[in-house]
C-alpha positions, 0 to 999 in steps of 0.5 A, a space after each residue: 673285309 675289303 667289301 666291309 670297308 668300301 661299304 662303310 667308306 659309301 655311307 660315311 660319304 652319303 652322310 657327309 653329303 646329305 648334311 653338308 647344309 643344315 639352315 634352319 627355315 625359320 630364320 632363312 623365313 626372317 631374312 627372306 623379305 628382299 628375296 621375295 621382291 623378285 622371287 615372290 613372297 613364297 619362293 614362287 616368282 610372277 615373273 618369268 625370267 626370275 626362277 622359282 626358289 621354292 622346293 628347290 633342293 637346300 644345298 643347290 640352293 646354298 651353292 647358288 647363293 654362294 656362287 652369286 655372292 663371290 663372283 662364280 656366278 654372274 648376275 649383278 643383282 644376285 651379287 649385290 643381294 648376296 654381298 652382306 650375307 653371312 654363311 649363316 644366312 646363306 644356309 638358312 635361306 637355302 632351308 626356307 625354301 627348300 622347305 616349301 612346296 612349288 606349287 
């Protein structure tokens, strides 16, 4: 029984992981236009010091969001970016781009 209850406690936790971000892509598509000036217009950057956004996975890429915007992490152009976004918006980039492919 108590192998039953750990195993059941394992996928509860698993699921709650997996859909710990739930954007959706098409709206994260609509508001990704000041992301591309530096991230390219795909998610994949031309310049070498700015990273790929594409294919990333969705909730790194909501953590991140959410680390510039309140300060975790440090970059004053990521913060000035994230500043107006909502959770919303948050999540719904993070789903644009790890919808697309890195190459």
């Amino acid at each position: 029984m108590k192998k039953i209850l750990i195993a059941a406690a394992a996928v509860a936790l698993a699921g709650a992981m997996g859909s710990a971000v739930a954007g959706d892509a098409a709206a994260g598509k609509a508001k990704s236009a000041t992301c591309a000036g530096c991230h390219g217009p795909q998610g994949v950057s031309m310049v070498p010091t700015y990273p790929n956004l594409a294919g990333q996975k969705e909730a790194y890429l909501a953590k991140a969001i959410r680390d510039y915007k309140s300060g975790t992490r440090t970059d004053a152009t990521m913060k000035a970016m994230t500043a107006a976004l909502s959770d919303a918006d948050v999540d719904n980039l993070a789903a644009y781009y790890a919808s697309l492919s890195c190459k």
